[in-house]
N, C-alpha and C positions, 0 to 999 in steps of 0.2 A: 504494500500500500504506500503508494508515494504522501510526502506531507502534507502538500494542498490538499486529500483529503480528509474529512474529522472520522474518525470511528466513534463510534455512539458510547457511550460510558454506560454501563449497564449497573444499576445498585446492586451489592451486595447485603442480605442481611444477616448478620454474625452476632453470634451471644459468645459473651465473655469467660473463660472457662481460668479460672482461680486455679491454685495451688491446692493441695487436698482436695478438690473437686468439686469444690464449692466454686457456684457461678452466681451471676444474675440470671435473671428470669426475663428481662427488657433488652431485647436485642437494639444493636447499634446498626450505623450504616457510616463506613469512613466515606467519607465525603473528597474527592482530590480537592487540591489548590482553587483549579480553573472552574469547579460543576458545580449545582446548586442540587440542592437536596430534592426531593423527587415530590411534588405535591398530590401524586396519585401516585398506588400503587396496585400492581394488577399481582395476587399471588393463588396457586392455583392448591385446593386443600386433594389432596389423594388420599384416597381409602380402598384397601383390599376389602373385593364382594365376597369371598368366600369360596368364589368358584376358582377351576382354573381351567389354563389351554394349553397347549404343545405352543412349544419354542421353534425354533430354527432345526436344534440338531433335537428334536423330540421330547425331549425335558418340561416338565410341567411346570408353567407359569403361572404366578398369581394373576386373575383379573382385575385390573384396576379402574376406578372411577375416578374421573377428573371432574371438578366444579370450579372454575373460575371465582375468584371475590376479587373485590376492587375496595382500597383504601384512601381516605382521603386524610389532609392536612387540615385538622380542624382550627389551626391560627389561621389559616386561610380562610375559609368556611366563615369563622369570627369577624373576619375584615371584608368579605365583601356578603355577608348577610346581614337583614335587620335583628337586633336582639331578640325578638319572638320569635322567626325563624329558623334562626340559631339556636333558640331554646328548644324547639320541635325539633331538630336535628337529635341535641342531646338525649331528648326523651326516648324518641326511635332507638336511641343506642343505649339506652338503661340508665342514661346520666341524670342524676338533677338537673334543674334552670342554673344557669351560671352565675345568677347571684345567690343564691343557695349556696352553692358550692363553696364560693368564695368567702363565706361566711364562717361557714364551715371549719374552712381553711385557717382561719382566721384565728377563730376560738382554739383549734390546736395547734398553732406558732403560738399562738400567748401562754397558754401552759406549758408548753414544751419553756419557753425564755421564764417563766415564774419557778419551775423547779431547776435549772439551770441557778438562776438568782436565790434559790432556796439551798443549794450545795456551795 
């Protein structure tokens, strides 16, 4: 591929795997220098049916189903929605209204800094 062409940057998503095997649960995406973070993202869930089929050289193959899901960047979502239907977004996905949340949010930084101030 000569340089005047760009090849597409394709995200990566990678979970962090610790020392004794302890990891996070919240996968990352390193990001290069030059790309922006992905505002959608298309990831496909696979589940073996239980059945199976012959391979190439005869060998029985799990059958798999494919289901397509699509992710979106809800900072995005936040900025160019009205706050109500921003909230309807949240709800569809299990969330509180975002001031709820933030409230929330709110009352546990204050006790989390009061028992910090208490030690």
């Amino acid at each position: 591929m000569s340089n005047s062409q760009h090849q597409a940057w394709v995200p990566e998503i990678t979970y962090e795997e610790a020392e004794g095997g302890l990891s996070s649960n919240i996968p990352f995406i390193a990001v290069p220098e030059n790309e922006l973070m992905p505002k959608f993202l298309f990831i496909f869930e696979s589940r073996e049916t239980g059945e199976f089929e012959p391979g190439l050289e005869g060998e029985m193959l799990p059958i798999v189903e494919m289901d397509l899901h699509q992710y979106a960047d809800l900072a995005i979502l936040k900025r160019g929605l009205s706050p109500t239907a921003y909230d309807q977004v949240r709800e569809c996905l299990g969330l509180e209204p975002l001031q709820t949340a933030m409230e929330k949010g709110s009352r546990i930084t204050d006790a989390v800094r009061k028992n910090i101030l208490e030690k």
